[in-house]
TORRO-341868 format. One record per residue (C-alpha): x, y, z; residue in one letter; residue number from 1. Coordinates in steps of 0.1 Angstrom, whole numbers, plus 5000, padded with zeros to 4 digits. Layout:
TORRO-341868
X:Y:Z:A:NUM
...
END
This chain:
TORRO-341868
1532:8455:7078:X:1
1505:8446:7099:X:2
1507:8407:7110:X:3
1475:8390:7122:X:4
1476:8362:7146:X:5
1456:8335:7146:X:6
1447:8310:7172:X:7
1463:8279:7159:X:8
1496:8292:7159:X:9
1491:8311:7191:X:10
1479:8277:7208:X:11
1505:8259:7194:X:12
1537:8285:7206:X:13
1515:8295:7239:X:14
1514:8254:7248:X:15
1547:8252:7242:X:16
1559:8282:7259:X:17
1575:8300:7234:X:18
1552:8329:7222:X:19
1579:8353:7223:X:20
1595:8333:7188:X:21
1569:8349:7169:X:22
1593:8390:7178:X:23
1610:8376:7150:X:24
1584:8387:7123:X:25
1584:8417:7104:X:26
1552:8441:7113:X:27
1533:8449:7138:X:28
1519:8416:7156:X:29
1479:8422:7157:X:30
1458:8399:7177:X:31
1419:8400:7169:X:32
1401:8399:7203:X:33
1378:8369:7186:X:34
1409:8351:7180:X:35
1419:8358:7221:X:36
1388:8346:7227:X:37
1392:8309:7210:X:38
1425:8305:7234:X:39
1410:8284:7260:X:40
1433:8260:7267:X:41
1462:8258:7296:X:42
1491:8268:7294:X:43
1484:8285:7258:X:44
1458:8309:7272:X:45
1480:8324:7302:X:46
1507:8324:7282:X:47
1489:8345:7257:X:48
1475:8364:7284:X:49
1512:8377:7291:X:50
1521:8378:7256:X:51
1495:8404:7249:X:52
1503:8426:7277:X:53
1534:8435:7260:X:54
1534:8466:7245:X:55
1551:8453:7212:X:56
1512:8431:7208:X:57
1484:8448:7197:X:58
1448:8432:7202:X:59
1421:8448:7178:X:60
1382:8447:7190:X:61
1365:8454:7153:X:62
1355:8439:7132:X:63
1355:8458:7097:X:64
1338:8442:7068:X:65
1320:8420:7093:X:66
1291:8413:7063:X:67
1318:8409:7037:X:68
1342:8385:7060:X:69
1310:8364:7068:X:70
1300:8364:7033:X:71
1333:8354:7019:X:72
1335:8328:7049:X:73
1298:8315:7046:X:74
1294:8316:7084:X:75
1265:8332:7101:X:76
1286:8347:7132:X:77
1317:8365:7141:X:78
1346:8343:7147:X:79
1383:8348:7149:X:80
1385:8336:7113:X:81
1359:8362:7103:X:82
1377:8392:7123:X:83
1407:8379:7107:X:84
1388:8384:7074:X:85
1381:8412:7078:X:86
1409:8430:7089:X:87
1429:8421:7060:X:88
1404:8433:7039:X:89
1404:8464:7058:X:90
1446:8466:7058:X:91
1444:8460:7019:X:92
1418:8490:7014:X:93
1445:8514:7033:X:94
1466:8498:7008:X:95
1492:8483:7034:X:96
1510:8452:7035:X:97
1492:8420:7059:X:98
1503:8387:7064:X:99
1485:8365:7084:X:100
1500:8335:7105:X:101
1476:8303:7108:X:102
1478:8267:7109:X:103
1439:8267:7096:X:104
1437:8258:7057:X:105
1408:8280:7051:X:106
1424:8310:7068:X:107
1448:8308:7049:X:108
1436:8298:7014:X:109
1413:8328:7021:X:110
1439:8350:7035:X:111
1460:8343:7003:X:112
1431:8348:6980:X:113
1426:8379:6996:X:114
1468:8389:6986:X:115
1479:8387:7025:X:116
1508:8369:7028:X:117
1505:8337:7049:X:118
1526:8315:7068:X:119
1518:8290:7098:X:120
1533:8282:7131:X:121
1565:8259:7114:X:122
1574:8291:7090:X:123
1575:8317:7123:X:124
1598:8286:7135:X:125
1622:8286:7098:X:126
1621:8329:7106:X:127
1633:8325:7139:X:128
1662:8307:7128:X:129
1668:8332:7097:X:130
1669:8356:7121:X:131
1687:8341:7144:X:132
1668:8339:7171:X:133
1671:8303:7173:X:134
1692:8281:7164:X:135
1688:8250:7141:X:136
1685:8222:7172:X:137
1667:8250:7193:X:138
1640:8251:7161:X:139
1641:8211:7155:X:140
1633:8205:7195:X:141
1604:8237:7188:X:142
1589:8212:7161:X:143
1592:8182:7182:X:144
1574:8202:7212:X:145
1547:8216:7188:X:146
1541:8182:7169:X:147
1541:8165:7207:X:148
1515:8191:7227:X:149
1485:8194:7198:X:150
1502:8205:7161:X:151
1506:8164:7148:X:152
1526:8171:7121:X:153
1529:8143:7098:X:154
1561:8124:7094:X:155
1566:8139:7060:X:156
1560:8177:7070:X:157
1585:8171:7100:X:158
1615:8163:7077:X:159
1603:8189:7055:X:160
1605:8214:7087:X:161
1638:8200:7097:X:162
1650:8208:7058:X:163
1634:8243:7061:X:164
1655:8250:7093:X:165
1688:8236:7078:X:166
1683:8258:7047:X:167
1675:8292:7068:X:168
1709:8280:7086:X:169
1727:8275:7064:X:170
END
């Protein structure tokens, strides 16, 4: 499976310094070089900067489809959400499996219309506990330092993170 990162969640982890949580997905963790590009910030973008120079990241340059992903995206330009586009329309004409990881609703409603599987940056966090990369209080103090450096969860989606976490423990 070929997993395409998007810049919310790479933000997100990268600002909280914990980028390497996201080894705990199945596939091959694809980072479109549009969606580098949109990592401005400090510390997300050097910590993305390290995270890609592992040889288990792969960062991607084209962008296939480009007319259909604007097209389906109505933007006029190449983005990170339109290389994103595009390379899960490109991974679903091989005929293999993509999932994309974003925070961003229309990634994601697009993604899923486009039969990727999706997940955002609190579902890497409920996988990393399945996997037992973390543990439940390791993944609850994750939310709190996501929700605290730019994610805002709402009070609602917190608890529903926290019940996430307890179920993948449990």
């Amino acid at each position: 499976m070929i997993v395409l990162l998007d810049a919310t969640t790479l933000i997100s982890l990268g600002t909280a310094r914990e980028l390497d949580v996201l080894h705990c997905l199945d596939g091959e963790l694809t980072i479109p070089s549009e969606v580098l590009g949109e990592v401005t910030t400090e510390p997300a973008r050097s910590q993305v900067e390290r995270f890609t120079a592992n040889e288990r990241v792969r960062v991607v340059d084209d962008v296939p489809f480009r007319d259909a992903a604007l097209s389906i995206l109505g933007d006029d330009e190449v983005t990170g959400d339109a290389q994103i586009v595009g390379l899960v329309r490109r991974v679903d004409a091989r005929g293999d499996r993509v999932a994309v990881v974003s925070d961003d609703r229309r990634v994601r409603t697009v993604a899923r219309g486009l039969d990727a599987a999706v997940t955002g940056t609190i579902g890497v966090v409920v996988r990393a506990v399945e996997t037992s990369r973390l543990d439940p209080d390791e993944a609850r103090a994750l939310v709190r330092r996501i929700d605290a450096h730019g994610l805002h969860t709402t009070g609602e989606l917190r608890e529903r993170a926290y019940e996430l976490i307890d179920d993948a423990a449990g």
